[in-house]
N, CA, C and O of each residue as an XYZ file, in Angstrom:
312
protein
N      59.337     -6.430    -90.229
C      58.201     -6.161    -89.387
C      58.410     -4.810    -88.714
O      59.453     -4.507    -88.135
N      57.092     -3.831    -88.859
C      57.524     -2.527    -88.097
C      56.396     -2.685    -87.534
O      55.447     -3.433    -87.770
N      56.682     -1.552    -86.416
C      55.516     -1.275    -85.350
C      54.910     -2.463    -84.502
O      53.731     -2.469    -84.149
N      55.751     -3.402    -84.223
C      54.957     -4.274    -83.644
C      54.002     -5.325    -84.456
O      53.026     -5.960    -84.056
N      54.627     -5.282    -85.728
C      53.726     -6.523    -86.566
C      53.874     -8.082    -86.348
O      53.021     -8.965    -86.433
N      55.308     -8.153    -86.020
C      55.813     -9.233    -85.371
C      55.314    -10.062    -84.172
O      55.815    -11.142    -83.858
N      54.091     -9.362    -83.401
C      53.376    -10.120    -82.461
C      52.413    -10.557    -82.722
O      51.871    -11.338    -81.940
N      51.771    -10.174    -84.061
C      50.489    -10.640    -84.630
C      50.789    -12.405    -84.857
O      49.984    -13.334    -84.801
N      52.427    -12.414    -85.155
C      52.718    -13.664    -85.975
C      53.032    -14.763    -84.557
O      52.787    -15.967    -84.638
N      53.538    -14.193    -83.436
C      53.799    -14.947    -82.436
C      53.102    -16.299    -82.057
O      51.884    -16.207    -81.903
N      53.537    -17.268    -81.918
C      53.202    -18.311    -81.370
C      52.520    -18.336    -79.851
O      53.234    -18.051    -78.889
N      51.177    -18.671    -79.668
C      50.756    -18.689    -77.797
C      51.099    -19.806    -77.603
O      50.740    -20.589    -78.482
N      51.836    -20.348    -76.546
C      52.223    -21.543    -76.261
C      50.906    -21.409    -74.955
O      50.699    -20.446    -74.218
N      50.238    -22.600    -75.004
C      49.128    -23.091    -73.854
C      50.225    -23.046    -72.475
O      51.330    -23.561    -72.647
N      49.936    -22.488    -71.251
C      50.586    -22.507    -70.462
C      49.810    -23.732    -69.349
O      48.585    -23.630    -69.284
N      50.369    -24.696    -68.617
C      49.755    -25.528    -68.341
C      50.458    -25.192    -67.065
O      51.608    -24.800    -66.865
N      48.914    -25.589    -65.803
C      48.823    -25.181    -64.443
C      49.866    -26.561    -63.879
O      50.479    -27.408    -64.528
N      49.734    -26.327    -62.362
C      50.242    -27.521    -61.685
C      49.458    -28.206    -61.304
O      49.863    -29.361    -61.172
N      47.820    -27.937    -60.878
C      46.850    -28.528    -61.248
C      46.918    -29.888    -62.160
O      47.329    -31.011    -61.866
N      46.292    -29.306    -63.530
C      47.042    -29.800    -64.837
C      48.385    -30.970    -64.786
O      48.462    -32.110    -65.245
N      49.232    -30.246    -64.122
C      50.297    -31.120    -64.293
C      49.885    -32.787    -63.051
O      49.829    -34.002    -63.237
N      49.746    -32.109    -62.182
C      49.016    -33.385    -61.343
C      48.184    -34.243    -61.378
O      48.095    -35.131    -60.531
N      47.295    -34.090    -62.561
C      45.845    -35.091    -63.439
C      46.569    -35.854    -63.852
O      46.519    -37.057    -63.597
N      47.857    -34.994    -64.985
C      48.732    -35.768    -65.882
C      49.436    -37.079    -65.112
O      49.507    -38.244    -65.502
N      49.858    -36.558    -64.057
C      51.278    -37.793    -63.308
C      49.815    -38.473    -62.480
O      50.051    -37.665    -61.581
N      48.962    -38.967    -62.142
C      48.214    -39.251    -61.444
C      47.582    -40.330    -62.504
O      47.076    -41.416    -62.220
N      47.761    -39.680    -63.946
C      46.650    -40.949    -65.314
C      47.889    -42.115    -65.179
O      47.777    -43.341    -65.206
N      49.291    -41.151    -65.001
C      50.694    -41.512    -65.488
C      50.088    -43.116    -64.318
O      49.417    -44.043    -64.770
N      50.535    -43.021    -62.946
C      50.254    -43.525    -62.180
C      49.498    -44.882    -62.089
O      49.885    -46.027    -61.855
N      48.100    -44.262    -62.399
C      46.872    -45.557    -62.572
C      47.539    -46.377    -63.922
O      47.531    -47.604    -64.019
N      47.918    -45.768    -64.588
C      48.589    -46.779    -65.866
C      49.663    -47.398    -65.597
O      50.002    -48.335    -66.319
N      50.219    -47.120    -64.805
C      51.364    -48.274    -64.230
C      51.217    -49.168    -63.537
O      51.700    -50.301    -63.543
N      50.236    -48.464    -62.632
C      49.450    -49.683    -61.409
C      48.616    -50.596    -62.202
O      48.820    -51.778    -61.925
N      47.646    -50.361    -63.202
C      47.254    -51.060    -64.499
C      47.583    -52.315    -65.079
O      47.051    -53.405    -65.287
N      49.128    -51.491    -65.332
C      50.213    -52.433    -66.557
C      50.656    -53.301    -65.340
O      51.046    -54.402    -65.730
N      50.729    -53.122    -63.732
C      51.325    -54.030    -63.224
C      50.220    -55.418    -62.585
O      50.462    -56.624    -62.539
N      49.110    -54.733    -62.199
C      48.079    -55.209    -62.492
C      47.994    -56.584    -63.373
O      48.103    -57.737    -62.956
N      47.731    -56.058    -64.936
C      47.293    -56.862    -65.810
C      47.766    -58.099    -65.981
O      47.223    -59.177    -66.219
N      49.618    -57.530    -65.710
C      50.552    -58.589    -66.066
C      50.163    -59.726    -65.306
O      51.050    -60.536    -65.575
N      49.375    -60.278    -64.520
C      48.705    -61.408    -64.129
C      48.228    -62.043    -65.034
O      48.739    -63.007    -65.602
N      47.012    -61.455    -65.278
C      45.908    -61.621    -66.523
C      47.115    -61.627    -67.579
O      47.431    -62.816    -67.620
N      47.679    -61.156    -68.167
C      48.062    -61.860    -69.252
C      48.988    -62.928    -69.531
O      49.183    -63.543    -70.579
N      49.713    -63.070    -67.988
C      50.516    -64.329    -68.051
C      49.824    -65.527    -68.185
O      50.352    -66.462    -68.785
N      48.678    -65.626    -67.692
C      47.893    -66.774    -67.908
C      48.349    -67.860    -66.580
O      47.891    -68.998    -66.684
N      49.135    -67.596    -65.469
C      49.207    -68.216    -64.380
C      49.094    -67.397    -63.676
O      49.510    -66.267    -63.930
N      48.384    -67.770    -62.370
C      48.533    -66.895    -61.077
C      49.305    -67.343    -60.280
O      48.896    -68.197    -59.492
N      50.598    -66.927    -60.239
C      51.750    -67.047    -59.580
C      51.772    -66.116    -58.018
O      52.519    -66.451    -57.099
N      51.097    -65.264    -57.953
C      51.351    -63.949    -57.103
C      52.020    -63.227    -57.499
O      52.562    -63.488    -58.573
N      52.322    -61.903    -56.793
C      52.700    -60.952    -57.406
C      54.535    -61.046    -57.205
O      55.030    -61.237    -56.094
N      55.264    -60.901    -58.296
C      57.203    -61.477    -58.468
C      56.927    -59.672    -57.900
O      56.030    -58.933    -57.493
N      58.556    -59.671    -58.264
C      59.258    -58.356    -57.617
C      58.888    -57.318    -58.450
O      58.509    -56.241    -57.989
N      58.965    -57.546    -59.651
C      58.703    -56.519    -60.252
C      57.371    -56.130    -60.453
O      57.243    -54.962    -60.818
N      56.138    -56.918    -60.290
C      55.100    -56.178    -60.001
C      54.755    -55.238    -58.635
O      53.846    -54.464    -58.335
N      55.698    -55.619    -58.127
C      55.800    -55.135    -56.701
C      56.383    -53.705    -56.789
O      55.930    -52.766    -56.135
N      57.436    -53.612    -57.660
C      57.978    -52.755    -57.825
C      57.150    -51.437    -58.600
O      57.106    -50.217    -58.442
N      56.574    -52.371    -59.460
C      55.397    -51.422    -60.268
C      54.617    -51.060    -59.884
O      54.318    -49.931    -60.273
N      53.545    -51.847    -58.660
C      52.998    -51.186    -57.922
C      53.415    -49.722    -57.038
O      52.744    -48.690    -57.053
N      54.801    -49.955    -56.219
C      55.055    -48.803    -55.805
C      55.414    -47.787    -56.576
O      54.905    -46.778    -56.086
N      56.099    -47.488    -57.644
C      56.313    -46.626    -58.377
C      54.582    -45.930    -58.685
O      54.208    -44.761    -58.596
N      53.824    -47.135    -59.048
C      52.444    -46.074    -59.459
C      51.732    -45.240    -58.109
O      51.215    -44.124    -58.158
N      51.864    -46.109    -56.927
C      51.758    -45.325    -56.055
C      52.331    -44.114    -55.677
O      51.688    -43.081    -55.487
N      53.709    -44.250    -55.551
C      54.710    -42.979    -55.348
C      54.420    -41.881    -56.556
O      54.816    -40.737    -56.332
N      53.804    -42.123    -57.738
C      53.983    -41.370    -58.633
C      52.462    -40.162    -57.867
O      52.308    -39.002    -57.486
N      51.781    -41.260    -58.003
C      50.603    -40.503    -57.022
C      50.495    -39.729    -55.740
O      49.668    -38.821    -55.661
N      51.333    -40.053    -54.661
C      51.101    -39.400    -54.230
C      52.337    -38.151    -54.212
O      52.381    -37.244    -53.380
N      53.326    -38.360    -55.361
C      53.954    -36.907    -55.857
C      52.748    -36.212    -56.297
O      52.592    -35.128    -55.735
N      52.050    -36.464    -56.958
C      51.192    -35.315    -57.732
C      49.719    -34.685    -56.297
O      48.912    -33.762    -56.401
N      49.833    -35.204    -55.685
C      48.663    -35.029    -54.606
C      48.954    -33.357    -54.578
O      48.312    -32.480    -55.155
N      50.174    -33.218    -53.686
C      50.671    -31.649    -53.193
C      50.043    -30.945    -54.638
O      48.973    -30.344    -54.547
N      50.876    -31.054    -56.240
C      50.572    -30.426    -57.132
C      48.506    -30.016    -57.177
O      47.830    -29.121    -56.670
N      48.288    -30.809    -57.753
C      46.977    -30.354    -57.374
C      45.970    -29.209    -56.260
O      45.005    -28.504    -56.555
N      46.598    -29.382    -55.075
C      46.504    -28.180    -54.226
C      47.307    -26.922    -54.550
O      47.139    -26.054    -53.694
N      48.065    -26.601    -55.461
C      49.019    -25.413    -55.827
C      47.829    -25.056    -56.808
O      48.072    -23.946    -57.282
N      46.949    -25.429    -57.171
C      45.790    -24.708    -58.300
C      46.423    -24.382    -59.273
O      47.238    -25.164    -59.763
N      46.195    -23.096    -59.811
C      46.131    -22.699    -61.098
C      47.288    -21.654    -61.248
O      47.177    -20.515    -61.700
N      48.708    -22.421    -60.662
C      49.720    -21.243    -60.986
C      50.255    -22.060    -62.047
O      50.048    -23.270    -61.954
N      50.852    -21.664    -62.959
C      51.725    -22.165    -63.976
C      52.618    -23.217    -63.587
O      53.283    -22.949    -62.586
N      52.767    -24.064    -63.976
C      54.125    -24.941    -63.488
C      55.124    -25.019    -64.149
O      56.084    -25.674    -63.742
């Protein structure tokens, strides 16, 4: 490659915001709270919620409100 032909061939990698990154951990989130959710409905008894839905609940929460701050950082790269 001369003169700079070698950038024609370059790969653009999509650069993804922190924005972006905060939608992502936030879907992450509702799908855990979801999966902990459901696990009622699919046990087929309503027992209340054991530890580990408990546990699942907070994790989907905590995951959420990690991504809150991200979202206010806009559109810098993360």
């Amino acid at each position: 490659m001369v003169d700079g032909k070698w950038q024609s061939y370059a790969i653009i990698a999509a650069v993804i915001t922190k924005r972006q990154l905060g939608f992502v951990f936030i879907a992450i989130g509702l799908l855990v709270i979801a999966g902990a959710l459901a696990a009622n409905f699919i046990g087929g008894r309503d027992a209340g919620f054991g530890p580990l839905q408990k546990i699942g609940l907070a994790m989907g929460i905590g995951i959420i409100l990690m991504a809150v701050p991200l979202l206010k950082l806009g559109n810098r790269p993360a």
